[in-house]
C-alpha positions as CSV (number, residue, x, y, z in Angstrom):
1,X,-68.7,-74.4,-14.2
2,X,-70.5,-75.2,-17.6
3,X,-71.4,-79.0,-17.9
4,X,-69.5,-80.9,-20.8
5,X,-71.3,-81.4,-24.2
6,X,-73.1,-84.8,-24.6
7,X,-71.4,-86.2,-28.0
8,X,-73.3,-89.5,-29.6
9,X,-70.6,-91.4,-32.0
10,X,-71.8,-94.0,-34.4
11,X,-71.9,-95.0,-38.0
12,X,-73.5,-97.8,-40.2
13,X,-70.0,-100.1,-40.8
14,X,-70.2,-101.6,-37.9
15,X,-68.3,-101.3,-34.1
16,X,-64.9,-102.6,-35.9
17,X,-64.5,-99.9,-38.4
18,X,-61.5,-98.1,-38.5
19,X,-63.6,-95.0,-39.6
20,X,-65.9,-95.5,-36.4
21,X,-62.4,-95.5,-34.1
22,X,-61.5,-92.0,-36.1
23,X,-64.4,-90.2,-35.3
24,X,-64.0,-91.3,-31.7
25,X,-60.9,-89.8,-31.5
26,X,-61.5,-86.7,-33.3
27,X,-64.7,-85.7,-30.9
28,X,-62.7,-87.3,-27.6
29,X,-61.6,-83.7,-26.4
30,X,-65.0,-82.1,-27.0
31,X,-67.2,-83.4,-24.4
32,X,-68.4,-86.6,-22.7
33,X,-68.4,-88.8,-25.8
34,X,-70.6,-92.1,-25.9
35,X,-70.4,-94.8,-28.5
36,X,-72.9,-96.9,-30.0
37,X,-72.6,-98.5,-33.4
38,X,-74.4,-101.7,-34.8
39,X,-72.8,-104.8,-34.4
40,X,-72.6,-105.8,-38.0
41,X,-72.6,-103.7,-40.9
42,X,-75.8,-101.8,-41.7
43,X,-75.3,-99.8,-44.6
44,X,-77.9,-98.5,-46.6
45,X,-80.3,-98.5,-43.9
46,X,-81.4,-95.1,-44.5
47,X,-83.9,-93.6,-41.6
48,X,-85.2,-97.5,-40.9
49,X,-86.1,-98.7,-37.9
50,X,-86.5,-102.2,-36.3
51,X,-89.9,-103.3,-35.6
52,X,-90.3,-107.1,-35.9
53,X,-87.5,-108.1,-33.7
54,X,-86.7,-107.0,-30.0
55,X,-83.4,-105.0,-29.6
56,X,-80.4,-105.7,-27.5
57,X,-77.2,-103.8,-26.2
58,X,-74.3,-104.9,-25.3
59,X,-71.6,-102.7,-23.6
60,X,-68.0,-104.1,-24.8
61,X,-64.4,-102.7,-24.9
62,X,-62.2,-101.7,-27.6
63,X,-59.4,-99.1,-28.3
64,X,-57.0,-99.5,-25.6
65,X,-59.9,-100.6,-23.0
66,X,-62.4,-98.1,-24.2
67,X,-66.1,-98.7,-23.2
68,X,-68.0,-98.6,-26.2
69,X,-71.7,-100.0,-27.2
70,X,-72.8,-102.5,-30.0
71,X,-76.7,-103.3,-31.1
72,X,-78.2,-105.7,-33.3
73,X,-80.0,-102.4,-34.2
74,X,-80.1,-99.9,-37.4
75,X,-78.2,-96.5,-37.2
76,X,-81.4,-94.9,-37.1
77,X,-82.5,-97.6,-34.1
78,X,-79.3,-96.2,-31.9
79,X,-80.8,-92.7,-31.5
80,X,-83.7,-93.8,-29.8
81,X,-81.7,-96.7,-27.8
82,X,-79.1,-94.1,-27.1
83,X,-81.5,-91.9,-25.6
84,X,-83.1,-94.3,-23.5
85,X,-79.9,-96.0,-22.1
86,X,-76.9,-93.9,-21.9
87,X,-78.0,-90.3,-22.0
88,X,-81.9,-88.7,-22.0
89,X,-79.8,-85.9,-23.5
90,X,-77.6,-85.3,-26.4
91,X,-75.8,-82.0,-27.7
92,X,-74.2,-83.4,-30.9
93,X,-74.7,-86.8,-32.7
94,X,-71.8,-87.8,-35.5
95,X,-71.8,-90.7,-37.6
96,X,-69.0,-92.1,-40.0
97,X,-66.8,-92.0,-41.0
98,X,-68.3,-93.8,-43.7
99,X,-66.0,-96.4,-46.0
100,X,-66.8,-94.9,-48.9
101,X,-68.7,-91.1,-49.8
102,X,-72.3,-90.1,-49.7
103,X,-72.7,-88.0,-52.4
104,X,-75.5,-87.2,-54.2
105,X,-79.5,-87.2,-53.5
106,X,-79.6,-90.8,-54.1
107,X,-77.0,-92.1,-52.0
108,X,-78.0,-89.9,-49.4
109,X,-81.3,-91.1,-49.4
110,X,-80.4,-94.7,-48.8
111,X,-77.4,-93.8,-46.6
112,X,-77.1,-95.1,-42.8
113,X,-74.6,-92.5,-42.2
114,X,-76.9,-89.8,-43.0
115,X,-79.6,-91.4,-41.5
116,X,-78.4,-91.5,-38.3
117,X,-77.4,-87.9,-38.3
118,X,-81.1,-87.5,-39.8
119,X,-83.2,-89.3,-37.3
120,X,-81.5,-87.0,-34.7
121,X,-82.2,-83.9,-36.6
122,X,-86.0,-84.9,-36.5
123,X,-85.8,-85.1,-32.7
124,X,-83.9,-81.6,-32.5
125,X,-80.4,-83.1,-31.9
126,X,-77.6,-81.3,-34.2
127,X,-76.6,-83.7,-36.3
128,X,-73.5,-84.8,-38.6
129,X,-72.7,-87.2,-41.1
130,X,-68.9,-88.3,-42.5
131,X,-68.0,-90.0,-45.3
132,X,-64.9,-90.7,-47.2
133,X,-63.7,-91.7,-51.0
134,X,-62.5,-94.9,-50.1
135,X,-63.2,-98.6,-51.1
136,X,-61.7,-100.7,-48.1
137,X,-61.6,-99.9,-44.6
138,X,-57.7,-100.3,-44.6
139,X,-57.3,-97.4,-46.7
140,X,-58.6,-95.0,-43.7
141,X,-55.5,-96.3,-42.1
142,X,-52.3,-96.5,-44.6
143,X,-52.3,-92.7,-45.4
144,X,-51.2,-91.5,-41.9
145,X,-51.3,-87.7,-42.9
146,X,-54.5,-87.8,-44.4
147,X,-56.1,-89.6,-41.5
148,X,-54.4,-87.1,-39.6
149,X,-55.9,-83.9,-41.2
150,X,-59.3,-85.8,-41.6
151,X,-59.0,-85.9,-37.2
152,X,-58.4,-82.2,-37.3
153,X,-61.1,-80.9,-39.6
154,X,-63.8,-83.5,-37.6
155,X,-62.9,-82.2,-34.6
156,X,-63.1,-78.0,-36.1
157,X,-66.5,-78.7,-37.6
158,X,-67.4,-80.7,-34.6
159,X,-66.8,-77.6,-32.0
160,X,-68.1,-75.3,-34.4
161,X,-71.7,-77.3,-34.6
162,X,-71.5,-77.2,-30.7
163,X,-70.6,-73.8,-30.9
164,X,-73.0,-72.2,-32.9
165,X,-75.6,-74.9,-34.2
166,X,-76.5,-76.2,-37.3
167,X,-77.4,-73.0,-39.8
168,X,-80.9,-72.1,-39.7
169,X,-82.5,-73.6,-43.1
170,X,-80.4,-76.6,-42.8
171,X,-81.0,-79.5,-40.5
172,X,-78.0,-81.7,-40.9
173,X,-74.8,-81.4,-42.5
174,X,-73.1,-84.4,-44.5
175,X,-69.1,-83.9,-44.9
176,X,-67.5,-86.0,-47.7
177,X,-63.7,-86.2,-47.4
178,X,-62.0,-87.3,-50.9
179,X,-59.2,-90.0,-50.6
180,X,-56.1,-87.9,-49.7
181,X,-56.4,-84.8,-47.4
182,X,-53.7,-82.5,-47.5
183,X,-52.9,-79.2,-45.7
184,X,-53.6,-77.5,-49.1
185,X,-56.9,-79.9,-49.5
186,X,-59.7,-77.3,-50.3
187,X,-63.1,-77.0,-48.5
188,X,-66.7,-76.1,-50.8
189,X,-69.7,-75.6,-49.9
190,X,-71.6,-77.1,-51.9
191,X,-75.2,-78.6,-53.1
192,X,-75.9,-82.4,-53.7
193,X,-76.2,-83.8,-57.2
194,X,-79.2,-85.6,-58.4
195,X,-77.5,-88.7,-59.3
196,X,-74.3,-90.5,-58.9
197,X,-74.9,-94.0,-60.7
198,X,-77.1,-95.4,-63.2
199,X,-78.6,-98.4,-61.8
200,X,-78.4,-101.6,-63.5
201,X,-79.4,-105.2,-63.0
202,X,-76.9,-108.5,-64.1
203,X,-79.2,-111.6,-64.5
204,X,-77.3,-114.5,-63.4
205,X,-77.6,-118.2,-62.6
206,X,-76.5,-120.4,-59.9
207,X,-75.1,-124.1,-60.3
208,X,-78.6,-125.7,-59.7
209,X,-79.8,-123.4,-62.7
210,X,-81.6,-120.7,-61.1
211,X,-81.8,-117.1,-61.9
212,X,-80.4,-114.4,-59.5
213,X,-79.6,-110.4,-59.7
214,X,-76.9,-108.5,-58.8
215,X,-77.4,-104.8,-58.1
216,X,-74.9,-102.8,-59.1
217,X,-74.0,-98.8,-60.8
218,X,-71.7,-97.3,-63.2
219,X,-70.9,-93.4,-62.3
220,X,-72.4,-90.6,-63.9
221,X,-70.6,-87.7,-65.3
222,X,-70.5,-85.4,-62.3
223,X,-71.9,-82.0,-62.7
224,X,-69.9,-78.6,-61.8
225,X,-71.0,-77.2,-58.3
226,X,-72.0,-80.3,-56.7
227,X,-70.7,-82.4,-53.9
228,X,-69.6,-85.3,-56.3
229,X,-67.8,-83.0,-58.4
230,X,-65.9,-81.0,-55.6
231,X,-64.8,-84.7,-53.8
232,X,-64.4,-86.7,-57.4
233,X,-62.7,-84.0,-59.2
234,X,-61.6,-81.7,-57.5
235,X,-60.3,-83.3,-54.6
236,X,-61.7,-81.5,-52.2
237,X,-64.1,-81.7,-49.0
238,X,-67.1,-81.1,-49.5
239,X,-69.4,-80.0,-46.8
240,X,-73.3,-80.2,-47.7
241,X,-76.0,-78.7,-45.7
242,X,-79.1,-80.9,-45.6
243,X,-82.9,-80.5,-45.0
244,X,-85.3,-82.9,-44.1
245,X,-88.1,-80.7,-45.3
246,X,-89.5,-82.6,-48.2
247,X,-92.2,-80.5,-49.1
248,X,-93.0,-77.7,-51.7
249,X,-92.4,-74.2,-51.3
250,X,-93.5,-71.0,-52.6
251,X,-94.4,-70.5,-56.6
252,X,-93.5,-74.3,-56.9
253,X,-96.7,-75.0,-54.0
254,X,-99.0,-73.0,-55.7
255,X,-98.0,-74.2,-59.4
256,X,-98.2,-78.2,-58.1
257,X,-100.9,-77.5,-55.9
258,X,-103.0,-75.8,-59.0
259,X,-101.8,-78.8,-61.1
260,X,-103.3,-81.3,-58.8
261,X,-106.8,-79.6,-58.4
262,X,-108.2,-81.2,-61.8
263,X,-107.2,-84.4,-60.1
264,X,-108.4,-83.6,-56.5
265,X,-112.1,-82.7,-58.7
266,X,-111.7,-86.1,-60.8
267,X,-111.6,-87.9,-57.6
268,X,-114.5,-86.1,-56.1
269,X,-116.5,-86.5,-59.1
270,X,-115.9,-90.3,-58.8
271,X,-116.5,-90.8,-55.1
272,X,-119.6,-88.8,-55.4
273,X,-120.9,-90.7,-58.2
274,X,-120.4,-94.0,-57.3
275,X,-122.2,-92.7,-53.7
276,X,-125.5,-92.0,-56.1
277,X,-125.1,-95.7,-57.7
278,X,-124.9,-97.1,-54.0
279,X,-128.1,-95.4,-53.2
């Protein structure tokens, strides 16, 4: 009798999120299925990890009496705790479901969603990450067919991972549901944009007269073909294979690399010379 897959569930809203309770339940049937989510929210955490304070976890229950696990710990901080403490092994690790989407190259790289699913793709764990066009966490919750469908296409995507793996040339996937899902809701394949917002500052001032900033982003147009475009405008899911191979390939190495070597032989030049001087 083959042995039950080994499912991790987390996310970076925290252990009351409704989104974290969804995933739960979509992934329940699949395998033995562990939870362990921060304590507090810890969004935009990206692939950080804790290193100048000692991490704790604390087993609790929620969901109709179900065990679950909370840490003062980043998303990225679970995989390794999660490893250590509940299982040395893990067949599938799924975060989300985000309150709001991760689209686009600069969300994802700041996202705790994805960087969950990432750190256990860099330990050879198939990982994948959820997120959904919402603003509030009660919105997960008022559309009861959409939160419905959302349950059944987690759980397809889910089995199909532990099926058959996570595509070679890929290393993560990162699923972004728009705000209604329907049985006629389409499904794309589809690349991340560049950019989603253009970053700007407001300079502001407290009562006692000093200055402060508030981070904020108005959307960019999205372009055709891209994973903003099929959840924003089209309405669909968009499902976007991710690598965490950040270097240069091919004609692009060799072009950069040949680029570079007047640089490499500028810094030679100067090391060398002011080796003579020293002499």
């Amino acid at each position: 009798m083959s042995k039950k897959p080994r499912i991790l569930v987390t996310n970076d809203d925290g252990i009351h999120s409704p989104g974290l309770r969804l995933l739960y339940e979509a992934v329940k049937p699949l395998g033995r299925v562990y939870v362990l989510a921060p304590e507090t929210p810890k969004s935009a955490s990206s692939l950080g990890i804790t290193l100048h304070k000692p991490l704790r976890i604390i087993k609790t229950k929620l969901w109709n009496d179900t065990s679950i696990y909370m840490t003062n710990g980043t998303p990225s901080d679970i995989i390794y705790l999660a490893l250590e403490e509940l299982s040395p092994h893990f067949d599938l690790v799924v975060s989300g479901v985000n309150i709001g989407d991760n689209t686009s190259i600069q969300t994802i790289l700041s996202s705790g969603t994805i960087g969950a699913a990432a750190q256990a793709a860099l330990l050879g764990i198939p990982g994948i990450a959820f997120s959904m066009d919402v603003t509030d966490a009660t919105e997960m919750e008022e559309d009861r067919e959409t939160r419905d469908n959302i349950v059944r296409v987690i759980r397809i995507i889910s089995s199909w991972v532990l099926k058959h793996g996570i595509p070679k040339g890929a290393d993560l996937l990162s699923v972004n549901f728009p705000r209604h899902v329907t049985k006629s809701t389409e499904i794309k394949i589809v690349p991340a944009a560049r950019m989603k917002f253009l970053q700007k500052v407001s300079v502001l001032f407290d009562p006692r007269g000093r200055k402060y900033y508030w981070l904020y982003g108005t959307m960019v147009d999205p372009e055709p073909g891209t994973d903003i475009y099929a959840v924003h405008v089209e309405k669909a899911i968009a499902i976007t294979p991710l690598t965490l191979d950040l270097n240069i390939h091919g004609e692009n190495w060799d072009n950069v690399k040949s680029a570079l070597e007047s640089l490499a032989r500028l810094l030679r030049e100067h090391l060398e010379g002011e080796e003579r001087e020293n002499r």
